[in-house]
C-alpha angles and dihedrals in degrees: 000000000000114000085191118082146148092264096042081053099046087058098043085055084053101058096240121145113228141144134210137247131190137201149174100270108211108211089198095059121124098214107019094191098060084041083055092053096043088056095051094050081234121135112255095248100051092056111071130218121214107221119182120218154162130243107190091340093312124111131253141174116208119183111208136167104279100234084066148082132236115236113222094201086052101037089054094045076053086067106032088251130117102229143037133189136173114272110244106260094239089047094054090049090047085047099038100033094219131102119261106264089039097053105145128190080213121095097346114183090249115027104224131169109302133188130206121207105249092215092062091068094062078074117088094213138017148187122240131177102264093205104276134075104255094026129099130172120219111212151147103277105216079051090058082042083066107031082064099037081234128171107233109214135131110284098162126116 
């Protein structure tokens, strides 16, 4: 496996400090993020899932503790819109460029509008998909916030 990938360049452009951290993906599991999070002895809210999304038929990424939901009222009020749904799997990986599983907010294909959960930056330190099934990234959050240029609120159910 490739510890360099778009997402791992795009932060080092950015100046951010990070390390990675690999693990055994597992393509049957129900909720990759919190099997991400089993495999990396980490607890589920300090490693972060990437969702796409789309806020009034725009897309979105929002990053949020894998243990959680998104909530669609709150993700659409994020972005000024009215209303939010789930990106189709094979649109975020067209979008993203990335594989379900290894999707990164890091270096997409297209930068579009992301969140961060706000509750995520109270941790000194997450975990992020690092744009590849198997890979995360450990690093600061509100440097992740702006690396990202994210707006950090409260997206959780």
């Amino acid at each position: 496996m490739s510890k360099t990938t778009r997402a791992t360049q795009a932060l080092q452009r950015a100046g951010v400090a990070f390390t990675v951290h690999t693990y055994e993906y597992d393509p049957s599991a129900e909720k990759v993020g919190l099997q991400a999070a089993e495999a990396i002895g980490e607890v589920p809210d300090r490693v972060l899932k990437t969702l796409m999304a789309e806020v009034d038929g725009r897309p979105v990424c929002v990053v949020v503790p894998s243990n959680c939901e998104v909530s669609m009222k709150k993700l659409a009020a994020a972005f000024g819109g009215r209303s939010a749904s789930m990106m189709k799997p094979a649109d975020a990986e067209r979008l993203t460029g990335y594989h379900v599983g290894g999707i990164s907010p890091f270096g997409q294909r297209k930068a579009v509008p992301t969140a961060i959960e706000a509750a995520a930056l109270a941790h000194e330190r997450v975990y992020i998909n690092g744009g590849q099934r198997g890979l995360q990234v450990r690093l600061a959050p509100e440097d992740a916030r702006k690396a990202l240029n994210a707006v950090a609120v409260p997206v959780v159910a």
